[in-house]
C-alpha positions as CSV (number, residue, x, y, z in Angstrom):
1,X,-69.4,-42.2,1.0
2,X,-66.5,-43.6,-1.3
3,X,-66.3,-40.1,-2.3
4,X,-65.9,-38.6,1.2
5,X,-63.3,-41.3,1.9
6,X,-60.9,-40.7,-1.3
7,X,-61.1,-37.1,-0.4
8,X,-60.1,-37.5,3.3
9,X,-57.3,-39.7,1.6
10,X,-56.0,-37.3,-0.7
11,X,-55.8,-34.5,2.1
12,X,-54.1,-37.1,4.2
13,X,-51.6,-37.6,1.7
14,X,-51.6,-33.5,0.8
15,X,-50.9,-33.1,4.9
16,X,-48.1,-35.8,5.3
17,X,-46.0,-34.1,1.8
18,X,-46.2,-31.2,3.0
19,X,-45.2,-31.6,6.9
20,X,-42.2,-33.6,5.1
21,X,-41.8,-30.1,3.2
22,X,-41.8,-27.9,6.3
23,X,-39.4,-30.3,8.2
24,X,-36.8,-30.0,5.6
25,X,-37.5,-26.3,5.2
26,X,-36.7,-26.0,8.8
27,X,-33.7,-28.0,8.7
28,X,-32.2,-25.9,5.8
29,X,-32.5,-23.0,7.4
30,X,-31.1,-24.2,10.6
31,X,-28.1,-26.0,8.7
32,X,-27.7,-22.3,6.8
33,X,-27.8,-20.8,10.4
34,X,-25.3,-22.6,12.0
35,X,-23.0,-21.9,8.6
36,X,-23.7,-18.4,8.8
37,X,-22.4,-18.3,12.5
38,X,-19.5,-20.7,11.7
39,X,-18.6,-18.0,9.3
40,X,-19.1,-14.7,11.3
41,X,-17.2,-16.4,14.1
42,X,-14.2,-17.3,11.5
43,X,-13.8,-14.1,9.4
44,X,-13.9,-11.7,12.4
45,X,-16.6,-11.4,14.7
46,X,-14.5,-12.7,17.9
47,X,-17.7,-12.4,20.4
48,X,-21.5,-14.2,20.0
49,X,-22.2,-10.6,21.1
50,X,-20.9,-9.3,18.0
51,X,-23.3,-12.2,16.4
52,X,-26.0,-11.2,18.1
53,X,-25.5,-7.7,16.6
54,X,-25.3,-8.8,12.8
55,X,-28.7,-10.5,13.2
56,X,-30.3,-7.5,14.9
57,X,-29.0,-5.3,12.2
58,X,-30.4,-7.3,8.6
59,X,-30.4,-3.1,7.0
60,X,-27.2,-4.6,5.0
61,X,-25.3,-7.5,4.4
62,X,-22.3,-7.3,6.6
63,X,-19.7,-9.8,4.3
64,X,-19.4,-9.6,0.9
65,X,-17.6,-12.2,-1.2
66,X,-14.9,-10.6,-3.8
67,X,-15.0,-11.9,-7.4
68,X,-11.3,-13.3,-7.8
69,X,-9.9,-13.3,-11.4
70,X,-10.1,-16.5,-13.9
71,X,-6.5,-17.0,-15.1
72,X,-4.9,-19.6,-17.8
73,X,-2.5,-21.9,-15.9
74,X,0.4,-24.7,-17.9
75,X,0.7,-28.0,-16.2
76,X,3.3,-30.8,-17.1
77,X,1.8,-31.8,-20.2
78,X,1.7,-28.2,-21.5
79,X,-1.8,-27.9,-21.9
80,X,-3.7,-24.2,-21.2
81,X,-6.5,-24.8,-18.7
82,X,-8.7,-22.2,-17.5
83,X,-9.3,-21.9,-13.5
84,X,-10.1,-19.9,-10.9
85,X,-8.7,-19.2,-7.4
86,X,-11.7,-20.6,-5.6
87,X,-11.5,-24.5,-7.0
88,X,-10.4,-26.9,-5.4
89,X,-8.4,-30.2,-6.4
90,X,-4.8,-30.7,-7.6
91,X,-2.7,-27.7,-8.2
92,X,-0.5,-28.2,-10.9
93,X,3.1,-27.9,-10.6
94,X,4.3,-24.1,-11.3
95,X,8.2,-24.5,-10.9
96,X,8.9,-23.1,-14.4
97,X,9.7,-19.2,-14.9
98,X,7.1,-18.5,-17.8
99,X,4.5,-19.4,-14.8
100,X,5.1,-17.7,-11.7
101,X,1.3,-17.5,-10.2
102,X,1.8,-20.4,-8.1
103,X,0.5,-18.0,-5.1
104,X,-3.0,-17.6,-7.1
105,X,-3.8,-21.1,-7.0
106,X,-3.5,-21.4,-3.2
107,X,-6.3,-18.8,-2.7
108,X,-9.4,-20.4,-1.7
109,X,-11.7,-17.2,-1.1
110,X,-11.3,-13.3,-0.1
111,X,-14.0,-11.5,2.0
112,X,-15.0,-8.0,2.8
113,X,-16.6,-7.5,6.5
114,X,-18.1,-4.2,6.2
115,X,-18.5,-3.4,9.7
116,X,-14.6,-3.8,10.5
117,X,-13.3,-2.7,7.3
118,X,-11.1,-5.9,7.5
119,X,-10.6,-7.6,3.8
120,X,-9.7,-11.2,4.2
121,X,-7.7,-13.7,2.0
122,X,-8.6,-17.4,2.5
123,X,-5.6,-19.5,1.8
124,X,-5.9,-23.0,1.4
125,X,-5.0,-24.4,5.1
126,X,-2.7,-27.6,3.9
127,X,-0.4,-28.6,1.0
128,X,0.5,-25.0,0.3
129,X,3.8,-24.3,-1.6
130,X,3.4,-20.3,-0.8
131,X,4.9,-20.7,3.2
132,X,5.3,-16.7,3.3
133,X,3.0,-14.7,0.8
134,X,3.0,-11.3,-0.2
135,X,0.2,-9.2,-1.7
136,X,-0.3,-5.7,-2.3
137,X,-4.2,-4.4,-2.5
138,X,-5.9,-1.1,-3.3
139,X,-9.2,0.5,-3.4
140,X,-10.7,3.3,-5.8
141,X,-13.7,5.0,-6.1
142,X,-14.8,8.2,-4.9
143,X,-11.2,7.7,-3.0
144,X,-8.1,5.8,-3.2
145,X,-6.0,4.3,-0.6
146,X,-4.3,1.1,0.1
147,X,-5.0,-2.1,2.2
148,X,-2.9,-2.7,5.0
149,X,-2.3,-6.2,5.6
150,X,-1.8,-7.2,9.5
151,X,-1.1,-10.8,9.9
152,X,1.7,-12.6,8.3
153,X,1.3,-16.3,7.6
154,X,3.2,-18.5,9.2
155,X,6.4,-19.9,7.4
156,X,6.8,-23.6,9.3
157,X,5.2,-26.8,8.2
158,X,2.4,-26.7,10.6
159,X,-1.1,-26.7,9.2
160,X,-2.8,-27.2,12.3
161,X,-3.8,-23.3,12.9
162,X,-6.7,-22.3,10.6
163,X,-5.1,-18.8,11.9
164,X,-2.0,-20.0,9.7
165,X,-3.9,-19.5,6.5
166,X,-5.5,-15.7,6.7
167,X,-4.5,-13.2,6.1
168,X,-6.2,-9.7,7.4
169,X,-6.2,-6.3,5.8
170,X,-7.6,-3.2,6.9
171,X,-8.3,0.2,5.1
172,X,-9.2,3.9,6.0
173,X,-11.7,5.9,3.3
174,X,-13.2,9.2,4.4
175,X,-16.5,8.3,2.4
176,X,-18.9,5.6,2.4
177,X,-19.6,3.7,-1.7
178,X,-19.0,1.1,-4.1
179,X,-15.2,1.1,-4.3
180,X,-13.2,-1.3,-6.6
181,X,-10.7,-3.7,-5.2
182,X,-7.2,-4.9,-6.7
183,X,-4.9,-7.6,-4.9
184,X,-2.2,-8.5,-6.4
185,X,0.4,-11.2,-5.5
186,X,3.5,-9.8,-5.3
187,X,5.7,-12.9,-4.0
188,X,5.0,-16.5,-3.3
189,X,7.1,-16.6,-0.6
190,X,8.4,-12.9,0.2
191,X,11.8,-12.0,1.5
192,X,12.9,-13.0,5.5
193,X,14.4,-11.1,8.1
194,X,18.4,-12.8,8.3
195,X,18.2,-14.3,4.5
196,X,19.1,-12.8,1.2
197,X,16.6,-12.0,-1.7
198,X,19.2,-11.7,-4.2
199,X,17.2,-14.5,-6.1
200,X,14.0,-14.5,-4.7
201,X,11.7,-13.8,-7.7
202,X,8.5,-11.9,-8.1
203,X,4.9,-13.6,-8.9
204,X,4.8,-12.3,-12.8
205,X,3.1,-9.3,-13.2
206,X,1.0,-10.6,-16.4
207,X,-0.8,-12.8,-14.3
208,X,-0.7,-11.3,-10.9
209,X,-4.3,-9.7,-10.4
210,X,-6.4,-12.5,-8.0
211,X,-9.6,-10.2,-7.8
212,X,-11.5,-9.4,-11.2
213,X,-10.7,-6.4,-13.0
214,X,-14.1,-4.9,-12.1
215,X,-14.3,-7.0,-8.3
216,X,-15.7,-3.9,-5.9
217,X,-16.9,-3.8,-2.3
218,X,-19.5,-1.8,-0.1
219,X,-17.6,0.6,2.2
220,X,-20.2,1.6,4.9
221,X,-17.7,2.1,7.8
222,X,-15.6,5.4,7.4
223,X,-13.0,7.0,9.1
224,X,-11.9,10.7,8.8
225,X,-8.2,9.8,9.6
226,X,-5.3,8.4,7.6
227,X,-4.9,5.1,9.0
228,X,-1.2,5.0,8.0
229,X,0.1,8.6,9.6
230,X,-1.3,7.8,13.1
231,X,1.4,6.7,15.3
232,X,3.5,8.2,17.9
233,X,6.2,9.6,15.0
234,X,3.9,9.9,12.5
235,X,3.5,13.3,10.0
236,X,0.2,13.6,10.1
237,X,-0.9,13.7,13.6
238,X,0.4,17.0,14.0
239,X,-1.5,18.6,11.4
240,X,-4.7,16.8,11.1
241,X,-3.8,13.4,9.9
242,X,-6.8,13.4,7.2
243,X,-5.3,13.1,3.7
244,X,-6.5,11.2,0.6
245,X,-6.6,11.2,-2.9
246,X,-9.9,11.9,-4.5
247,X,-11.6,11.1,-7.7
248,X,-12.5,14.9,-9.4
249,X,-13.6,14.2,-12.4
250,X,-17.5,14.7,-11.7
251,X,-18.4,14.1,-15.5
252,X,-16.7,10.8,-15.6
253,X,-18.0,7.4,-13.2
254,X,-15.7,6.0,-11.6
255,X,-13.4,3.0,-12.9
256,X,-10.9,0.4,-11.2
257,X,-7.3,1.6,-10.8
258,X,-5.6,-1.4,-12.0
259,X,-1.4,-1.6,-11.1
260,X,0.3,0.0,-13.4
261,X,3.5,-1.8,-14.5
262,X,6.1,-2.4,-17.2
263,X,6.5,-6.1,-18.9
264,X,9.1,-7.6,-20.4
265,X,10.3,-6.2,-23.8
266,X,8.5,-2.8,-23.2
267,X,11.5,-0.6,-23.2
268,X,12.2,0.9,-26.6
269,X,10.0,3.4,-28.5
270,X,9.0,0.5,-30.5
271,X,8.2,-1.9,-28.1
272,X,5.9,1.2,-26.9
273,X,3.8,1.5,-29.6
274,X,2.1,-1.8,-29.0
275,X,-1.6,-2.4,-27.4
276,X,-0.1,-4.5,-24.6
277,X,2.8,-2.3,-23.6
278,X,0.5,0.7,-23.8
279,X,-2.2,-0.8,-21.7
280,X,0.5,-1.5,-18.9
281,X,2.5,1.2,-18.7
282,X,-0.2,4.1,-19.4
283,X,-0.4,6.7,-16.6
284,X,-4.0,8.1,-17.9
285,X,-5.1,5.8,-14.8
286,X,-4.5,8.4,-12.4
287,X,-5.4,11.8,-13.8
288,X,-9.2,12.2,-12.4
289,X,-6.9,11.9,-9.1
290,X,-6.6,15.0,-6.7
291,X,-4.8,14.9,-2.9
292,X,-6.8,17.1,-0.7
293,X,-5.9,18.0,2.8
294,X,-7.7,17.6,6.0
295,X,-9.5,20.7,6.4
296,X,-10.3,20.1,2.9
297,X,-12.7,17.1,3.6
298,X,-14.2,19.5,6.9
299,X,-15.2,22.5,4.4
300,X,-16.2,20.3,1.7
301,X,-13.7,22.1,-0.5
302,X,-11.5,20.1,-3.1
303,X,-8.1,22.5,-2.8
304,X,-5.5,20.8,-0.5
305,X,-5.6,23.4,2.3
306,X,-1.7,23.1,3.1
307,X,-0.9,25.5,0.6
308,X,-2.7,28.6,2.1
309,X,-1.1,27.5,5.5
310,X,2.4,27.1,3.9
311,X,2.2,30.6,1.5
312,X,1.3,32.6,5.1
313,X,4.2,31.1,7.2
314,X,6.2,31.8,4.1
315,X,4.7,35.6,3.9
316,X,5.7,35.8,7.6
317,X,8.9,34.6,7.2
318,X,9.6,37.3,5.0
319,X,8.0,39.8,6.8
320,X,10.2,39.4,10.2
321,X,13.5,39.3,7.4
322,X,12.4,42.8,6.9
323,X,11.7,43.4,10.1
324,X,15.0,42.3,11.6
325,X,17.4,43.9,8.3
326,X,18.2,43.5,4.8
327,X,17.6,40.3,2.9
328,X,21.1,40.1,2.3
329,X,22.2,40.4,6.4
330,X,19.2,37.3,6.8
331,X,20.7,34.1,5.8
332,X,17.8,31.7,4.3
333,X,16.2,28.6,6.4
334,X,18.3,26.0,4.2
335,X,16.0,22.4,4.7
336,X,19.1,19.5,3.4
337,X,17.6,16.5,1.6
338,X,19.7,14.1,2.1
339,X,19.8,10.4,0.1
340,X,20.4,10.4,-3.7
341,X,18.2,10.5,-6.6
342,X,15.3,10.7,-4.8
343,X,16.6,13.1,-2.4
344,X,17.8,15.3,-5.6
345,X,14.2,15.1,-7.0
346,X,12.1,15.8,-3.8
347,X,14.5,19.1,-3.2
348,X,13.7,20.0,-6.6
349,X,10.2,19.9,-6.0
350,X,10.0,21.7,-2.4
351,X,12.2,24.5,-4.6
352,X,9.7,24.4,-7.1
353,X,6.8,25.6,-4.6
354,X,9.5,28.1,-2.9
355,X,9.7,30.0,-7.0
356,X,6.2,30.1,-7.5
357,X,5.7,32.1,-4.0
358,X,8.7,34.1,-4.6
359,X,10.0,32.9,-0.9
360,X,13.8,31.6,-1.6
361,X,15.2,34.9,0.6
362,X,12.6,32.8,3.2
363,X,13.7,29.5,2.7
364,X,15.6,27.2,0.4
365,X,16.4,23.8,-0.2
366,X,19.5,21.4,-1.3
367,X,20.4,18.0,-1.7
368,X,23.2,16.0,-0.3
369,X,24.4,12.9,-1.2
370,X,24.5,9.8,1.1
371,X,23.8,5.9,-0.9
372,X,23.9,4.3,2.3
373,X,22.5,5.1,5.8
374,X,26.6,4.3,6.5
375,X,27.6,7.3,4.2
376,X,25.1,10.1,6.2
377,X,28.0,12.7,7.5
378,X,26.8,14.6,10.5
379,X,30.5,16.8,9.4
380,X,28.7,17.4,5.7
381,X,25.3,18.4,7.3
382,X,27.2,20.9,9.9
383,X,29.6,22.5,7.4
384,X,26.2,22.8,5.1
385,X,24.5,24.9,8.5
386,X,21.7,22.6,7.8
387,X,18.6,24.0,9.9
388,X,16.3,20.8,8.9
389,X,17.7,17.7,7.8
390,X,15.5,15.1,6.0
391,X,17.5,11.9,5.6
392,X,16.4,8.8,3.3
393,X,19.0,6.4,2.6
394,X,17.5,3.1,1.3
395,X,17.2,3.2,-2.5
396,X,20.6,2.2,-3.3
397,X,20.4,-0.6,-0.6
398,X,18.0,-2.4,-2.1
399,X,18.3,-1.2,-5.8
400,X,20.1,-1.5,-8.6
401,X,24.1,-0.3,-8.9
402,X,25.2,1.5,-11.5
403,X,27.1,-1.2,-13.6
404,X,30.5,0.7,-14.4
405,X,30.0,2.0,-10.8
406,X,32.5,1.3,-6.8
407,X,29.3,-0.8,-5.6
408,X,28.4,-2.8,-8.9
409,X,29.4,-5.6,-7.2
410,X,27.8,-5.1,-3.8
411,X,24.3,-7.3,-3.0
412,X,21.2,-6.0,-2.0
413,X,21.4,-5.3,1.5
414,X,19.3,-7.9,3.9
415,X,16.9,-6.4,6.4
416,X,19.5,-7.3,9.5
417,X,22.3,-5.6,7.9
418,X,19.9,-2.7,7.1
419,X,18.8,-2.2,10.5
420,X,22.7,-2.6,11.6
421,X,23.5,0.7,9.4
422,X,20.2,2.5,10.2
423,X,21.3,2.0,14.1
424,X,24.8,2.9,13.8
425,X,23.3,6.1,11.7
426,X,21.1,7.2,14.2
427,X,23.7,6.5,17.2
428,X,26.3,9.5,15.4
429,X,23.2,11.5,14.7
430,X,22.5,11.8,18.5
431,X,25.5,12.6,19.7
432,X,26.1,15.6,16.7
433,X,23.8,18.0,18.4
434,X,22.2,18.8,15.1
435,X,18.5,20.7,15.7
436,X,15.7,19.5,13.3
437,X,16.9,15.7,12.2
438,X,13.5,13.7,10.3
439,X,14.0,10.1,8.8
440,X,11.5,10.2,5.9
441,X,10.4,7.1,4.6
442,X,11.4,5.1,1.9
443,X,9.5,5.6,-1.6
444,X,7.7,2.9,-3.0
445,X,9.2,1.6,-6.7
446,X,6.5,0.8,-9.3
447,X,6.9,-2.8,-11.0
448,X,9.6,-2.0,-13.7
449,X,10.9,-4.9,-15.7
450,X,14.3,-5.4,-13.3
451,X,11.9,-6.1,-10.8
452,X,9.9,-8.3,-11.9
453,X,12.8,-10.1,-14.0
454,X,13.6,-13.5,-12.9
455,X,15.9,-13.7,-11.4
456,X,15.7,-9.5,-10.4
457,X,18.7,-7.0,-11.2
458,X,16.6,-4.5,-8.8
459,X,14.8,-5.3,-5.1
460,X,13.0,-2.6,-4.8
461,X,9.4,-4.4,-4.0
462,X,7.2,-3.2,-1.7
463,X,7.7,-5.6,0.9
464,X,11.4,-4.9,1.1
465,X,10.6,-1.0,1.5
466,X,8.0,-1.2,3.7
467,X,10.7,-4.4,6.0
468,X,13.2,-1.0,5.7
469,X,10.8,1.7,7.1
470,X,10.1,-0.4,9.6
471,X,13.4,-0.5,10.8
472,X,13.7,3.0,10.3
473,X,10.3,3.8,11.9
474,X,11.5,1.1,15.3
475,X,14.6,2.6,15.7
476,X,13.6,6.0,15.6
477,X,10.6,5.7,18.2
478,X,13.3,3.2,20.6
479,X,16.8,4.7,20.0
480,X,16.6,8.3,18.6
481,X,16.8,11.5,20.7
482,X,13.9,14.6,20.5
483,X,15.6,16.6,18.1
484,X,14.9,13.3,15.7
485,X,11.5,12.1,14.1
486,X,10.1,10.2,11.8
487,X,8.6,11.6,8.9
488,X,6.1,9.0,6.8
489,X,5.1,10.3,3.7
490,X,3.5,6.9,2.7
491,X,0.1,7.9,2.5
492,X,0.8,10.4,-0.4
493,X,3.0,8.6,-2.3
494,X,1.0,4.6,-1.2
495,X,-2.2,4.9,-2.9
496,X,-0.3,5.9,-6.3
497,X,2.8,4.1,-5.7
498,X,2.9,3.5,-9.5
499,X,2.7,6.7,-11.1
500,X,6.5,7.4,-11.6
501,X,6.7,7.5,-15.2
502,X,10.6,5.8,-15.1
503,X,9.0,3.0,-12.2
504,X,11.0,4.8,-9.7
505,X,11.3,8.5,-8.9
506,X,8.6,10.5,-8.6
507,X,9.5,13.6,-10.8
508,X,7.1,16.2,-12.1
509,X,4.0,14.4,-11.2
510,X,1.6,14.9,-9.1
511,X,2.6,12.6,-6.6
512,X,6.1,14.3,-5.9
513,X,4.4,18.3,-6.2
514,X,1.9,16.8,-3.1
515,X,4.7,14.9,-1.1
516,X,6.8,18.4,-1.6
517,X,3.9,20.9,0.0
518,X,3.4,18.4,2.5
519,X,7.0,18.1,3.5
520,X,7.1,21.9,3.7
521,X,4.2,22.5,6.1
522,X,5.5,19.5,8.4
523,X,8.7,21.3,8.5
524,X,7.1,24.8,8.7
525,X,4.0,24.6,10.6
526,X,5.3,22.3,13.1
């Protein structure tokens, strides 16, 4: 009997531990539940329908966390401490030049939802010095393209909105994998629509990175258009619209594209031969890169298929000159670049396709200069008997002047005073009767040392050129007549925006010879 009794005791006991066990078991998983759905409803799913289907499809996770880099920070008392974006705590005071990453600090998390393609960045939501940040991301893998950020934060004092302190990017890849992921912080507080950014200073570009150097996602959601070309003016509608650069070195994995850029006291031969100048400023990064075309992904082919198309217009072109008389009665198509430097170099490159097919008696191509969107003269671009006329006229607005030059003295030029100039220039386009006019977009600058400078001697960040094709983008689709488009070769030049070997023109590389075809069969093939 006594032993009967101590056994019923010790399965009482057993049965009242473990109900307390399956009690708390329960409430964990209710308390992770309800976090889960806090979460899903936060970062993007804006519907309890959308809810419903992320628990009804457990196949694959659908939000990844990205690793964010570690990074040394110097307080007050001068002292190194190591940190990472995601603590939380007192953020030390970053007023001093030798440590810009102030914006770094103020980044509590950034998430990948899968099903949306939608990368988040989770700033913190009060005390934040970084009112108007600016970041720049990219992904690379199989593919490379950038990460279009959608939602500005807001630059008032309110910390009320949890809105106020995301910011959402979105992407477009033609194939589903692992694909790294770079952000970068390009400016604390970026440049505003009435103010000067004569002094406004870049986040320094040694400690830039907030995602780890080897930080990747899982792309599951694909798209077989270029997100960037697909707007009323765009390029690429009227050709396909599917363009990308692809990794095509099949013997090699994959590794992260990290930003290229040039640090301080990386300019002479010298300075060069150094580990940490070489490591920056190296453009091995990119050549396992190829730019295929949109038929290209259709046929599984790697060859970008606007050169066939190009070569036969070209071949026709020629054919109904000997059709109609002599080469020498036939005058040429002339196609007029007009800007500067980087008009000069893109006409030098279209010409460079026109000598390989033997088709200058087709078609040829010249450059004429304009600094400023003020200086395009619809008289120069008549007495030239332009038949297409690509204009970009933004470099010098936001760049550096030549210092024995008429506009060394002359700011950069503020986003209102651009779109002032870009008006007026369209307005006198309209009324010249001139067939054939295109405003191409702005180049991206890589991160050369007079960028990144504090205080700059060049403005040619990414945020002001994409504030000035904008403009030029607005205007065109609001103000411009038919025989005017808008030409956005962003989606060639974007994804390897930092390729130029001299951080500004892209000359002899890869990224001008593609940007070159594709200008020709947007003008030809249209």
């Amino acid at each position: 009997m006594p032993t009967i009794r101590k056994f019923t005791t010790a399965a009482f006991v057993f049965l009242v531990f473990f109900s307390i066990y399956l009690i708390l078991q329960n409430g964990y998983n209710i308390y992770h539940n309800i976090q889960q759905l806090s979460n899903l409803s936060f970062q993007g799913f804006s519907s309890s329908r959308q809810i419903d289907q992320h628990h009804n499809q457990q196949s694959r996770p659908k939000i990844q966390n990205v690793a964010l880099a570690k990074f040394k920070v110097t307080n007050a008392n001068n002292k190194n401490n190591a940190t990472t974006a995601t603590q939380q705590g007192n953020i030390p005071d970053h007023n001093q030049d030798h440590s810009r990453n102030q914006l770094a600090l103020e980044i509590k998390s950034i998430h990948h939802i899968l099903d949306q393609r939608q990368i988040i960045i989770n700033l913190q939501k009060g005390g934040r010095k970084c009112r108007n940040p600016k970041f720049f991301g990219r992904l690379s893998g199989p593919y490379v393209t950038l990460i279009e950020w959608e939602t500005s934060t807001s630059t008032d004092d309110s910390n009320d909105d949890d809105n106020r302190s995301i910011l959402v990017g979105t992407y477009s890849l033609p194939s589903q994998g692992r694909y790294f992921i770079e952000v970068i912080s390009l400016f604390c507080n970026g440049p505003q629509w009435n103010a000067s950014y004569q002094t406004l200073c870049m986040e320094d570009p040694t400690m830039h990175r907030i995602t780890e150097d080897i930080a990747f996602i899982d792309v599951v959601n694909v798209t077989k258009t270029t997100t960037r070309t697909m707007t009323a003016s765009s390029s690429a509608s009227s050709t396909g619209g599917s363009y990308y650069w692809k990794w095509s070195n099949d013997n090699e994995t994959t590794i992260p594209l990290l930003t290229r850029y040039q640090p301080q006291q990386c300019r002479s031969q010298v300075e060069l031969q150094s580990d940490f100048c070489q490591s920056a400023v190296s453009r091995k990064r990119f050549a396992p890169y190829q730019f295929i075309g949109s038929s290209s992904n259709i046929n599984g082919s790697d060859k970008n298929d606007d050169e066939s198309r190009v070569q036969s217009r070209l071949m026709n072109l020629k054919q109904q000159q000997h059709t109609n008389g002599t080469t020498a009665e036939q005058q040429p198509l002339l196609l007029c670049f007009i800007g500067l430097s980087h008009a000069r170099e893109m006409s030098s490159e279209v010409n460079l396709w026109l000598n390989k097919w033997n088709a200058t008696s087709a078609v040829q191509s010249t450059n004429i200069d304009a600094q400023f969107p003020r200086m395009v003269n619809v008289n120069s671009l008549k007495y030239r008997r332009c038949n297409f006329s690509i204009i970009a006229s933004g470099q010098w607005s936001a760049g550096r002047k030549p210092p024995g030059g008429r506009f060394r003295n002359i700011p950069p030029t503020t986003f209102e005073e651009y779109e002032s100039e870009v008006r007026d220039m369209i307005l006198r386009l309209n009324k010249s009767g001139l067939p054939n006019i295109f405003l191409r977009s702005i180049h991206y600058n890589a991160l050369g040392d007079i960028k990144t400078i504090c205080p700059p001697q060049d403005w040619r960040s990414p945020p002001i050129i994409d504030g000035f094709n904008d403009i030029i983008r607005n205007l065109t689709l609001t103000i411009a007549n038919k025989n005017i488009s808008y030409i956005d070769t962003n989606f060639i030049v974007g994804p390897l925006w930092d390729i130029s070997e001299d951080f500004c023109h892209y000359r002899s590389d890869k990224v001008a010879s593609a940007e070159a075809l594709y200008m020709l069969s947007r003008l030809l093939l249209q």
